[in-house]
Steps between C-alpha positions, in 0.01 A plus 500: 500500500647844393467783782341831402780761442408691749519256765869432342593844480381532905678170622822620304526848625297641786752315740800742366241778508425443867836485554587818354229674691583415832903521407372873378316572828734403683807747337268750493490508880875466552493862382382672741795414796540816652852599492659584843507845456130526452276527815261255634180800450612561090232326296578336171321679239444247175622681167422419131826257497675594853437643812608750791508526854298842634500648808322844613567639875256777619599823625310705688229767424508647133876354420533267191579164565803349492575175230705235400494270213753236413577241221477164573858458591484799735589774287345803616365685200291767717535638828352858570222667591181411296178696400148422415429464062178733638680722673265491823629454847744213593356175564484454880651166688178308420473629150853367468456117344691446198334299239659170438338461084413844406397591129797694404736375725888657435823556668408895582183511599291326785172434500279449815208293595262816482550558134756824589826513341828616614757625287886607603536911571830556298273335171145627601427703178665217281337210606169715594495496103571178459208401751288714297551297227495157621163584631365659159494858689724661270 
């Protein structure tokens, strides 16, 4: 009795498939060690094709926020003050949650859980455009 191909094609090669998967899965999650430089509150924010570490401590009363981003080696790409993309008060300590799998998700900007955005103070204007853009403002 001849088998249907489908049932051929299924036996031959959905074992290797499955393995592949979980062999996938499994690298995928070996990226995101946190290098020993990086501290235990930065939350790894997923990328198009990496990631980064972000951090954001609160200041006090009206003063911007302080940030860090880093690669995933530990590189620190960013670490300044940060603004709000809408230009409204800082974000207060609760306000302050990083978003792990934002939309637009980059190495100089952080997005939080509350929809705000915060964008480094020496490239405000630059990457206020840029924002602008990205969300079809411009």
């Amino acid at each position: 009795m001849k088998l249907p191909l489908p049932v051929i094609f299924l036996s031959r090669w959905l074992p290797g498939l499955v393995i592949l998967l979980i062999c996938a899965a499994c690298e995928h999650k070996s990226e995101h060690v946190r290098p020993a430089n990086v501290p235990p509150d930065a939350v790894f924010v997923i990328g198009p094709k990496i990631g980064w570490w972000q951090q954001c401590t609160a200041n006090t009363g009206s003063q911007p926020v302080h940030c860090r981003i880093w690669n995933q080696v530990g590189k620190v790409l960013e670490d300044e003050e940060f603004l709000p993309y809408d230009e409204g008060p800082p974000p207060t300590v609760n306000e302050l949650k990083i978003a792990p799998d934002p939309p637009f998700a980059g190495p100089d900007r952080i997005f939080l859980t509350n929809n705000r955005i915060l964008l480094p103070k020496s490239r405000f204007a630059e990457l206020k455009r840029f924002v602008d853009w990205l969300e079809s403002k411009s």
